[in-house]
C-alpha positions as CSV (number, residue, x, y, z in Angstrom):
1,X,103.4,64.6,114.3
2,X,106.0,67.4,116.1
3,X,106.9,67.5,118.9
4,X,105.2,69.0,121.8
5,X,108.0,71.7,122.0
6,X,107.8,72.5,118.5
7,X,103.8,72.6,118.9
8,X,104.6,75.2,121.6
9,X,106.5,76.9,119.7
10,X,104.0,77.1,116.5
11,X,101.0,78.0,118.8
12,X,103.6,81.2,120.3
13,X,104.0,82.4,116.4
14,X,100.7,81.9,116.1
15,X,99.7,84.0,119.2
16,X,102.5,86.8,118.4
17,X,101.5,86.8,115.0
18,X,97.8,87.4,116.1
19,X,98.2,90.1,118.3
20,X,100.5,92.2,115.8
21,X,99.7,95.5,114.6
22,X,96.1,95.7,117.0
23,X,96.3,97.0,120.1
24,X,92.8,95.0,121.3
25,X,93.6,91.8,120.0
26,X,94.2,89.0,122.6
27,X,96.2,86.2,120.5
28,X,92.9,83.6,120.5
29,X,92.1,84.3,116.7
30,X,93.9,86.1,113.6
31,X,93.1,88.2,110.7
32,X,94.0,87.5,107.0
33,X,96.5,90.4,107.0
34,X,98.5,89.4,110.4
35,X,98.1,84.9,108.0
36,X,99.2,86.7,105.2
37,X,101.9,88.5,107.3
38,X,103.3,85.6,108.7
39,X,103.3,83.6,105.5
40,X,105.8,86.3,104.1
41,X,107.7,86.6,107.1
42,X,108.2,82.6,107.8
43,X,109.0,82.3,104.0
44,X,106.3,80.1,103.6
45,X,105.2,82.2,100.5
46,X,108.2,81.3,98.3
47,X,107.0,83.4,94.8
48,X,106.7,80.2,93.0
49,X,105.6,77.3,94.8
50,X,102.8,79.1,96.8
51,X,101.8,83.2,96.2
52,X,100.2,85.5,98.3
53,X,97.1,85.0,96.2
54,X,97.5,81.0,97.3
55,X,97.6,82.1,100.9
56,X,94.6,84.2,100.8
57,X,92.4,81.5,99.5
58,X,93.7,79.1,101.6
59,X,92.6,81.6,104.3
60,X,89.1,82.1,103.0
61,X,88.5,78.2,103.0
62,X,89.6,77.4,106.4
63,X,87.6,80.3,107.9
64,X,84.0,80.5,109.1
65,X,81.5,81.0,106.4
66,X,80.8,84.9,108.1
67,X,84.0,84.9,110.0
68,X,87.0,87.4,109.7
69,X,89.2,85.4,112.1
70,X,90.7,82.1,112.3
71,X,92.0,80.5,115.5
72,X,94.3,78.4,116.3
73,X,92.7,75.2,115.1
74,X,92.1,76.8,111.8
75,X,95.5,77.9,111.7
76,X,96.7,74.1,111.9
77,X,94.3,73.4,109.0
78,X,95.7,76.1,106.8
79,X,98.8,75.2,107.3
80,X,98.3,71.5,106.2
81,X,96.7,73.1,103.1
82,X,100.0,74.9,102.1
83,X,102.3,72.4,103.3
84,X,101.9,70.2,100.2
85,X,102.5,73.2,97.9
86,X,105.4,74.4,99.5
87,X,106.9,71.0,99.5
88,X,105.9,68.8,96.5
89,X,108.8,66.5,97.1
90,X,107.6,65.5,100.2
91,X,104.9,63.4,101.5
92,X,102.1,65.2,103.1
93,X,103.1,64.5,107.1
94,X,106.7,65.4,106.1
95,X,105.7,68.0,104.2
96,X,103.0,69.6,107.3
97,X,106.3,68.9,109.6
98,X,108.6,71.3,107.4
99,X,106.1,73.6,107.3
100,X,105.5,73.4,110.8
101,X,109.5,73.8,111.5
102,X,109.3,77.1,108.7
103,X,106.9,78.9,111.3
104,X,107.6,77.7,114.9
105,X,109.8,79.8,117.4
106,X,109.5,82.9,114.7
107,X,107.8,86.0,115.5
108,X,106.9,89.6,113.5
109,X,109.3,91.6,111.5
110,X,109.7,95.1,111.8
111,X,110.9,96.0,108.5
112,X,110.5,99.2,106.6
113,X,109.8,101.2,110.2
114,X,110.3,104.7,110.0
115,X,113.2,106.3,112.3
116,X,113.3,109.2,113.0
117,X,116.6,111.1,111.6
118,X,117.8,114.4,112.1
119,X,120.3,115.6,109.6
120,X,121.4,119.3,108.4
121,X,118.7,121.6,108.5
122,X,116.3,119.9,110.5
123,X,119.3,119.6,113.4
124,X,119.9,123.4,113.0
125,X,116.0,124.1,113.0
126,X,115.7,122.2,115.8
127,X,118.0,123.9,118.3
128,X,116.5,125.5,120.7
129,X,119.8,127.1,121.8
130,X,119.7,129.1,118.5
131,X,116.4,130.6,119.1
132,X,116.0,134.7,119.0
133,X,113.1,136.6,119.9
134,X,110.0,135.9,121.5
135,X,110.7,132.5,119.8
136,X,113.8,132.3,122.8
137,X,111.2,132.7,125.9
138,X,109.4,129.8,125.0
139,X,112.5,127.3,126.6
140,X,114.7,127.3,129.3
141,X,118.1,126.8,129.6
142,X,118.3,123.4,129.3
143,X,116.3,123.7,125.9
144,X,112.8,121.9,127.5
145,X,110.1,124.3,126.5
146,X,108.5,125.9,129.5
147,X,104.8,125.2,128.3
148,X,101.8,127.8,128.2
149,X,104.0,130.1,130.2
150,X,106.4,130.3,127.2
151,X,103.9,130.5,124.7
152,X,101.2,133.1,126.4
153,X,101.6,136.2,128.1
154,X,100.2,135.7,131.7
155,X,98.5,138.9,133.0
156,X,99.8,139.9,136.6
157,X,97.2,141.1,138.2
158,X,99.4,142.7,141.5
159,X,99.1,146.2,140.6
160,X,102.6,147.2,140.1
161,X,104.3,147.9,136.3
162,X,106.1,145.4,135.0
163,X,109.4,145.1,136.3
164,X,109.1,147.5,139.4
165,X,112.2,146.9,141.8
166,X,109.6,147.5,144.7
167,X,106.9,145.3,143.6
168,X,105.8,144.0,147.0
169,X,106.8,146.7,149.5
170,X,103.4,149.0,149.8
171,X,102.2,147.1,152.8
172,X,105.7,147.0,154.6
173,X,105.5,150.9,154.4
174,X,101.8,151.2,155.3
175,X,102.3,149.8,158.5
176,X,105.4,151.7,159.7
């Protein structure tokens, strides 16, 4: 049987695996799509040998009857299930040890993420330092926008016009 690094190792893919793509997860149990993920990604599913199709029912029949999750027992079980597939050349311990070495240490691959790219007119769109009009008040100089204060026009409630060069001085002149 492996080793009990390499067992370490398998029950870590296991656990990053697991907790892939949900947010609530907590690594003890994994879906069909995170199995199914981590078939492709391992390149346990060759095309051939063993398809997605063969990992799904392999999936269904180590699972609970009414369960959507498999642990980490399971896992082991569906692994030995595929491992003769994947390796008909091989007897079936050598064949769960390949299998075993195909998966442990890996983790998730983030292929096919979005970046984010700014290129011609979405860079000059973008530019705040281009900005005319009322469109202009709504950032600083530094091109951060200046919140509700840029996008409403606050009331001032003082009592003096906009703009007065005096705004403040009644009560110093009251009191003379």
């Amino acid at each position: 049987m492996a080793g009990s690094e390499e067992v370490a190792s398998l029950e870590e893919s296991f656990r990053k695996f697991a907790i892939y793509g949900d947010t609530k997860a907590t690594g003890q149990e994994m879906n069909g799509k995170n199995w199914a993920k981590l078939c492709k990604d391992c390149k346990v599913t060759d095309g051939k040998s063993v398809t997605s199709t063969d990992v799904d029912i392999v999936f269904s029949k180590v699972k609970g009857k009414s369960a959507r999750v498999i642990n980490y027992e399971e896992f082991k079980k569906a692994l030995e299930e595929l491992a003769p597939k994947r390796f008909k050349d091989k007897s079936k311990e050598e064949a769960y040890e390949a299998i075993c070495q195909l998966v442990a240490g890996k983790e998730p691959i983030n292929v096919g993420v979005t970046k984010a790219k700014t290129v011609g007119a979405v860079e000059r769109l973008t530019d705040t330092s281009k900005y005319t009009g009322s469109h202009k008040e709504r950032f600083d100089e530094s091109g951060k926008g200046k919140g509700k204060s840029g996008r409403e026009n606050i009331v001032d409630n003082s009592g003096y016009v906009s703009a007065y060069k005096n705004a403040g001085t009644y009560d110093a002149k009251v009191k003379k």
